[in-house]
C-alpha positions in Angstrom: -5.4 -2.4 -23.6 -8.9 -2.0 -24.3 -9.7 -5.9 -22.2 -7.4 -4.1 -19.1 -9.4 -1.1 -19.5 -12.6 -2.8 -19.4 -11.5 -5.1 -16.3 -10.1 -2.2 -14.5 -13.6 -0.2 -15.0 -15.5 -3.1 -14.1 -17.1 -2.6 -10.5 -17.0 -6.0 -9.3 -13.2 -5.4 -9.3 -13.3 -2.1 -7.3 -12.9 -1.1 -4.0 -13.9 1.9 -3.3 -14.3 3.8 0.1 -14.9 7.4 1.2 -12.0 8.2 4.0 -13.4 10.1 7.0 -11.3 12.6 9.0 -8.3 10.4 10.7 -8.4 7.6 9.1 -5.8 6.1 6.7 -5.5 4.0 3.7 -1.7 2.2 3.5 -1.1 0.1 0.2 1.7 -2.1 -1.2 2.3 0.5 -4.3 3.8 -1.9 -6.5 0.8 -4.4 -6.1 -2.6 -2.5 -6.3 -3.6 -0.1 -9.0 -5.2 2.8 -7.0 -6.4 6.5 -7.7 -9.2 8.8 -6.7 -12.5 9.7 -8.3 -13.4 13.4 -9.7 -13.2 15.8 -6.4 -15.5 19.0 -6.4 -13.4 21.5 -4.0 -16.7 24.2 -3.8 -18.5 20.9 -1.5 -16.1 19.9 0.7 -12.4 20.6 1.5 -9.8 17.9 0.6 -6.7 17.5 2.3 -4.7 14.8 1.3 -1.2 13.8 2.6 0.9 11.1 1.1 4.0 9.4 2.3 5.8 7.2 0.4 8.9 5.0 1.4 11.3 3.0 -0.4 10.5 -0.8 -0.2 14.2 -1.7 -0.2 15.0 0.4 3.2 12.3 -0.8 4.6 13.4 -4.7 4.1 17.0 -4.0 5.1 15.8 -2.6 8.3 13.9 -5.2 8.9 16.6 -7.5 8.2 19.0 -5.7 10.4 16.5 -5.6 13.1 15.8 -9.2 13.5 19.0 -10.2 13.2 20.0 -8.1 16.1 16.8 -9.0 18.4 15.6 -12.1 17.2 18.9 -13.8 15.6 17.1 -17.5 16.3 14.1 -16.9 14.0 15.7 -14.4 11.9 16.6 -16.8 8.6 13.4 -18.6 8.5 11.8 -15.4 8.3 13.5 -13.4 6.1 14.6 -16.3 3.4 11.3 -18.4 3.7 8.9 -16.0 3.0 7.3 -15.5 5.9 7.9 -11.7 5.5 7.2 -9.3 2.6 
């Protein structure tokens, strides 16, 4: 624990970026370790929306969707790993 904690508090493997009004961060949830730094609400005014969705609707809409409009391509893509 203590050689994770140190890698994850290392700066050279941070990203970190200020969001401005309108922008948006999307991230695979499963694959990044994410989070905020300390927030001081009497400087600015936060607001902060989150969506989430389920990764396995999302793939079997996907699937159903290029079967139905793009049945030629549709297997190579889905079971070669061209996708997600």
């Amino acid at each position: 624990m203590a050689e994770l904690t140190r890698l994850i508090c290392d700066p050279q493997n941070q990203f970190q970026h200020q969001l401005q009004p309108g922008e948006v961060l999307v991230f695979d949830n499963q694959r990044v370790l994410h989070g905020r730094t300390a927030f001081d609400p009497t400087l600015a005014v936060r607001h902060l929306r989150s969506c989430n969705i389920d990764r396995d609707g999302v793939h079997s809409a996907f699937r159903t969707l290029a079967r139905r409009f793009a049945p030629e391509e549709a297997e190579a893509v889905l079971y070669q790993g061209a996708v997600f």
